[in-house]
ZALOMI-480782 format. One record per residue (C-alpha): x, y, z. Coordinates in steps of 0.25 Angstrom, whole numbers, plus 5000, padded with zeros to 4 digits. Layout:
REM ZALOMI-480782
XYZ
...
This chain:
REM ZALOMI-480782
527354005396
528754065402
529954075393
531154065393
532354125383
533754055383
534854125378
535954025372
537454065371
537153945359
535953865357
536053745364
536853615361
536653505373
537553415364
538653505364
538853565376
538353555392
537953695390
536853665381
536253535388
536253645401
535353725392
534653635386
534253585401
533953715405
532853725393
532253595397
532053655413
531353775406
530453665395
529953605408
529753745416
528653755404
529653885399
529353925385
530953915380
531754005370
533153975367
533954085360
535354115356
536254185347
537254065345
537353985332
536253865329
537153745329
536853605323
536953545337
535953625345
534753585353
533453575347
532653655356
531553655345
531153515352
530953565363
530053675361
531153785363
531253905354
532753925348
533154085343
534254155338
534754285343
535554375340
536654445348
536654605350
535354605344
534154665349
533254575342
533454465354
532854585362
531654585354
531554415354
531654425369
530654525372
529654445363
529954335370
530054385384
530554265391
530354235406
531854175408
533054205400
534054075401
535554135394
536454035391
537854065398
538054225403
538454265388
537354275384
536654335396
537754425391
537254435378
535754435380
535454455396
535254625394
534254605383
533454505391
533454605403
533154715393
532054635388
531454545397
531954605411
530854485417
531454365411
532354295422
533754285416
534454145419
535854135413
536353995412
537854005415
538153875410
539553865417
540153995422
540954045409
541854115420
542253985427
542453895412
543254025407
544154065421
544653925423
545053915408
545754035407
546453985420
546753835412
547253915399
548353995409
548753865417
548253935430
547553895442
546153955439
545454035453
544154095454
544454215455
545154215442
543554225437
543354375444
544454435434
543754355420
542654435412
541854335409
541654305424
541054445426
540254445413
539654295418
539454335432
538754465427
537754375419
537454295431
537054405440
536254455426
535454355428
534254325436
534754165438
536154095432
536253955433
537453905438
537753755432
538953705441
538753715459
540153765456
539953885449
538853905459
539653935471
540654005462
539454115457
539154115471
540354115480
541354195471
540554275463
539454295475
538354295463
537054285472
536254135470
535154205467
535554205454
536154085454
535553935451
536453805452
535853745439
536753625433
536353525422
534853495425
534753335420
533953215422
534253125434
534752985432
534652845436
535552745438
534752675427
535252775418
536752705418
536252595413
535652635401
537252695399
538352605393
538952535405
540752545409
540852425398
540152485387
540752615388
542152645381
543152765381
543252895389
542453015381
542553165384
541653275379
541453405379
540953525369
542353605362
541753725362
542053725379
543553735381
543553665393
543053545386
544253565376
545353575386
544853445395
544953365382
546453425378
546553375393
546153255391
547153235376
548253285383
548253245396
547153135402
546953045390
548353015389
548452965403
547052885402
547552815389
548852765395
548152695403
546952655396
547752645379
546452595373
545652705378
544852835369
544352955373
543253005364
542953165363
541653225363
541353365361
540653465353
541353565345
542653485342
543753595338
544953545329
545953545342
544953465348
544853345336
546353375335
546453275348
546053165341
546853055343
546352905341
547652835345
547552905358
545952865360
545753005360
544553015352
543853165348
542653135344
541853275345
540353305346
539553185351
538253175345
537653105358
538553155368
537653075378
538152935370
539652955369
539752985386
538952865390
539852775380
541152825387
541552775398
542252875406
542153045401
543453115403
543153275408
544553325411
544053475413
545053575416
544353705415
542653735414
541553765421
539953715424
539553575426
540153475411
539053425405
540053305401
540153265413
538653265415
538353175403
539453085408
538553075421
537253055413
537952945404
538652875416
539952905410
540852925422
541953035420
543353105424
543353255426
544053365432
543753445444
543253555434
542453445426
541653405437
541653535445
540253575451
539553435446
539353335453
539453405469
539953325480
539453175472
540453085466
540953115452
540552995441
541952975439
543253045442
543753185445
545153225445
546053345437
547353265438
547753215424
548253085428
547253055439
545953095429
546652995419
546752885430
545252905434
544752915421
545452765416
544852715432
543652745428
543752695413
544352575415
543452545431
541952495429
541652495445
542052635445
541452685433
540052625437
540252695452
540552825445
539652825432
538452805446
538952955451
538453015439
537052985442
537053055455
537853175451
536653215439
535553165449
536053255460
536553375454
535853375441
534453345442
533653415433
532353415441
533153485453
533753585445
532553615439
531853645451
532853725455
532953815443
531553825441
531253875455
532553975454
531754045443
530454035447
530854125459
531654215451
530454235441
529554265455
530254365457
531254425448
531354575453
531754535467
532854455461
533454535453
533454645463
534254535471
535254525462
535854685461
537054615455
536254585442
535254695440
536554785442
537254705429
536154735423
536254875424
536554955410
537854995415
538454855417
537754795403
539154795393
538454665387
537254755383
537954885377
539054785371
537754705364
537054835359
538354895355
538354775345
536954795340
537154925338
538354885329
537754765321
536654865317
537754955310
């Protein structure tokens, strides 16, 4: 049986975050390629984590700096190593090639840190953000480093696609578009959800731990809900999210229908009650897994040119898009207060997950990518000059910085 070894920057929480339903669909694609599936990470176990138990996946802890994980991975000897985000490719990505040279590398970008982290630093300064603002940040060349590392990064978002290809001018050789891999729906899905009547409220929600989530609901107290309930006074907007911090209860306020609520136990059940999610995203990168539940819930939504960026292609959005304050707060009460509307729009959904999300496709696709990298794996690294020269001893800091720490925790 092959194997495969993923390498968590945490273990994964699908409830908590779009990053761990990404990876949990990722270990359902290698489940039905019949891959024997080891999941590994040196994060904390948190009560709210997956339970890979159930589906026949082994769960480890490792340990940083440590040459113990060289010992566990050489036993093992996995046939693909999947890391989680270019950190940890950073962290472990020298001693898989040390010690499994064969295994195919994949790194899982999740969104490009580079992007999410240039366009903050851009928000926190007032300033116009440019992409070429992203050559002069570390964490673009450690990121970009990884990606030519590995023997196949997958990209979620088309954008960052043609970013990574035009302004970088990474080859696609090592390059797969791979967004969220899900089921295809059917108009008879809608109606299984409450319909415009039963629905009440406008919801927003998003993990804390992600600061552009924090920053669109700040957006939302300050600035958007306040023009919304002006014209809609009986309104409340409920706020959903994992890891609340104190500033973030602190915006409770019931007098004002602005309603913090926190983690949702079923995140799936609090979307398809509302009847409209509010997304004002301001900075971030990848594809929002908000956004996609609203879709599989037939929730319609408002969003910014950010939020839906690289989503839904050239097809209608289920709802509205706009980054003007006043006209976002206009379209979001439209959309509230219109059935007609909200029926046409919540139908766009449908078509969007069906034609840029199926899951069959995508595993084809991915499937075949590695099959033809595992034919011949020589050739393609020899193809990728860029990668075997990063790999050279002379450009591993990663590697000296982590055996520099072991050599220190052992005195």
């Amino acid at each position: 049986m092959k194997k495969v070894l993923f390498i968590g920057l945490v273990f994964p929480e699908s409830t908590s975050t779009a990053a761990g339903s990404r990876i949990l669909q990722l270990l359902h694609f290698f489940l039905e390629e019949n891959y024997q599936i080891t999941f590994a990470s040196a994060a904390q176990i948190t009560p709210y984590i997956d339970n890979l138990k159930s589906l026949a996946i082994d769960s480890i802890s490792i340990e940083l700096n440590n040459t113990s994980f060289d010992k566990f991975i050489t036993t093992l000897q996995p046939d693909v190593v999947v890391f989680d985000r270019f950190i940890t490719e950073e962290q472990f990505g020298w001693r898989v090639t040390e010690n499994c040279p064969k295994a195919i590398r994949v790194l899982d970008t999740e969104d490009l840190h580079c992007l999410r982290h240039g366009r903050l630093e851009a928000f926190k300064k007032n300033a116009t953000f440019e992409l070429n603002q992203l050559n002069q940040l570390d964490i673009t060349k450690r990121e970009i480093a990884s990606i030519y590392r590995c023997d196949l990064s997958l990209i979620i978002s088309p954008y960052e696609y043609q970013l990574l290809i035009d302004h970088f001018k990474i080859p696609e050789t090592i390059l797969i578009e791979l967004p969220f891999m899900l089921d295809d729906l059917s108009k008879d899905t809608l109606f299984e959800k409450p319909t415009f009547d039963e629905r009440h409220d406008f919801i927003s929600i998003g993990n804390f731990r992600h600061e552009p989530n924090w920053q669109s609901v700040l957006y939302l107290k300050k600035t958007i809900w306040p023009l919304i309930r002006k014209q809609l006074p009986n309104s409340k907007l409920f706020i959903y999210g994992s890891y609340p911090s104190q500033k973030v209860t602190d915006l409770h306020n019931e007098k004002e229908g602005f309603i913090v609520k926190g983690r949702a136990d079923d995140a799936h059940k609090v979307v398809s009650n509302a009847r409209v999610l509010l997304t004002p995203l301001q900075i971030g990168a990848g594809l929002k897994g908000k956004l996609i539940d609203a879709m599989l819930n037939g929730t319609p939504s408002v969003t910014t040119t950010i939020g839906a960026e690289g989503m839904h292609n050239n097809l209608s959005w289920n709802g509205f898009i706009n980054d003007n304050p006043k006209t976002f707060a206009d379209k979001a009460v439209q959309l509230y207060s219109n059935r007609d509307i909200w029926e046409q729009l919540q139908q766009h959904g449908i078509e969007i997950i069906n034609s840029i999300y199926s899951k069959k496709q995508l595993s084809e696709k991915l499937s075949e990518r590695i099959i033809k990298i595992h034919q011949d794996l020589d050739l393609h690294r020899d193809q990728n000059f860029m990668g075997s020269m990063l790999q050279h001893h002379t450009m591993k800091s990663t590697k000296y910085l982590s055996k520099w720490i072991e050599e220190k925790n052992l005195h």
